[in-house]
N, C-alpha and C positions, 0 to 999 in steps of 0.2 A: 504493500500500500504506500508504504515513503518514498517508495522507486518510482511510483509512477506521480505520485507527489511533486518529486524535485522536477522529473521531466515536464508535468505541465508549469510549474513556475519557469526551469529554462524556457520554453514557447513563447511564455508571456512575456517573461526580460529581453527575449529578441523580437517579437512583435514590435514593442514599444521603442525598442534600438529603430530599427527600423522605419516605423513611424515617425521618431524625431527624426530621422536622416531627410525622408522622404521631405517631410514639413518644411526642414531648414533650407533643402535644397527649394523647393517651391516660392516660398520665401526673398532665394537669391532671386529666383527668375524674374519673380513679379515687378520685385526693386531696381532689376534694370531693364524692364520693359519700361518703367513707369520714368527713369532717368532716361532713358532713350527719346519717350513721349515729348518732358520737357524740354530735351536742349533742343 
């Protein structure tokens, strides 16, 4: 039962890795389409 325990916590801890990556990277995109926009 802890074995399968820790695996679904690992899942979750790289879901969320993941998710911020994905986020920050979107993030970048938006802030230099939107500097793009202005100049």
């Amino acid at each position: 039962m802890e074995r399968k325990q820790d695996l679904l916590f690992s899942q979750l801890v790289t879901s969320i890795c993941l998710g911020g990556f994905v986020l920050l990277t979107g993030i970048t995109i938006v802030a230099n389409v939107i500097t793009q926009l202005f100049n």
